[in-house]
C-alpha positions in Angstrom: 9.1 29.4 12.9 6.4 26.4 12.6 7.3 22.7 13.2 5.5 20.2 11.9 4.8 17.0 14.1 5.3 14.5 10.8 8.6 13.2 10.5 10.4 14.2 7.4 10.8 11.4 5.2 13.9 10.4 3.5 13.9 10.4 -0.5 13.5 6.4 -0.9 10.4 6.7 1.7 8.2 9.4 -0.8 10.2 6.7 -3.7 8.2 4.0 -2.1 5.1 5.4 -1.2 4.9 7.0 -4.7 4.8 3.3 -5.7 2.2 2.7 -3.4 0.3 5.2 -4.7 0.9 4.6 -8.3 -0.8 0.8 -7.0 -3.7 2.4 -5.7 -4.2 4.3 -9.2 -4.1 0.5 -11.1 -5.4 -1.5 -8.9 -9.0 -0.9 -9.2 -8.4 -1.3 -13.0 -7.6 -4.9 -12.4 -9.7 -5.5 -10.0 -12.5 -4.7 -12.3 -11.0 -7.0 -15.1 -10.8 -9.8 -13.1 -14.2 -9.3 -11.8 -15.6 -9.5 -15.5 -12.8 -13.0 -16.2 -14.2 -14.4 -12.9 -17.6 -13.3 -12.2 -16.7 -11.1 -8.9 -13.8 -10.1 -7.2 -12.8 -11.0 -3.6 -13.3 -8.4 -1.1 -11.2 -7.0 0.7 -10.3 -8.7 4.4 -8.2 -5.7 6.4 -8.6 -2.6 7.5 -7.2 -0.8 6.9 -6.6 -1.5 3.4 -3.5 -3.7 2.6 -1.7 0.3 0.1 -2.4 2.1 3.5 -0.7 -0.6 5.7 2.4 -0.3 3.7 2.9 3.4 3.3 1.8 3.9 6.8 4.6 1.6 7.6 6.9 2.6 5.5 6.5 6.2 6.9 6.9 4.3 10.6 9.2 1.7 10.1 11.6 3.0 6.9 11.6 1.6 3.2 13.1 -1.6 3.6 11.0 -2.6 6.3 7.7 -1.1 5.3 8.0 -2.6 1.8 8.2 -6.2 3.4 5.3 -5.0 6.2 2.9 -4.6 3.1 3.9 -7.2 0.7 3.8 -9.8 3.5 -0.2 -8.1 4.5 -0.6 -8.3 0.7 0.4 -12.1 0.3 -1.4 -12.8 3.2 -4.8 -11.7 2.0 -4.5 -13.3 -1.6 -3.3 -16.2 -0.2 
């Protein structure tokens, strides 16, 4: 019998990082819209990038706690 070192995540954890993901698929759809409205888009200032903060802490910290973790990373850069 194997055992895998990841944690096992609960349902709302793969819930919310499905989200994330999803995100990551749509983003870069906006992105490139609002370069063409505005001429460029603003780079991005973490690393690493503000989906992977979240679902990595979502995966450390839980869903209600990750969530927050990213949208505050996420406010923080477009602020």
């Amino acid at each position: 019998m194997t055992h895998s070192s990841a944690p096992s995540l609960t349902f709302s954890q793969k819930c919310a990082i499905g989200l994330v993901n999803a995100y990551r698929a749509v983003y870069p759809v906006f992105r490139s819209m609002e370069k063409t409205a505005f001429g460029r888009a603003p780079e991005c200032i973490h690393s690493p990038t503000c989906s992977e903060y979240a679902a990595r802490s979502i995966q450390k910290y839980g869903t209600m706690r990750g969530l927050l973790m990213g949208m505050k990373r996420i406010l923080s850069c477009r602020s």
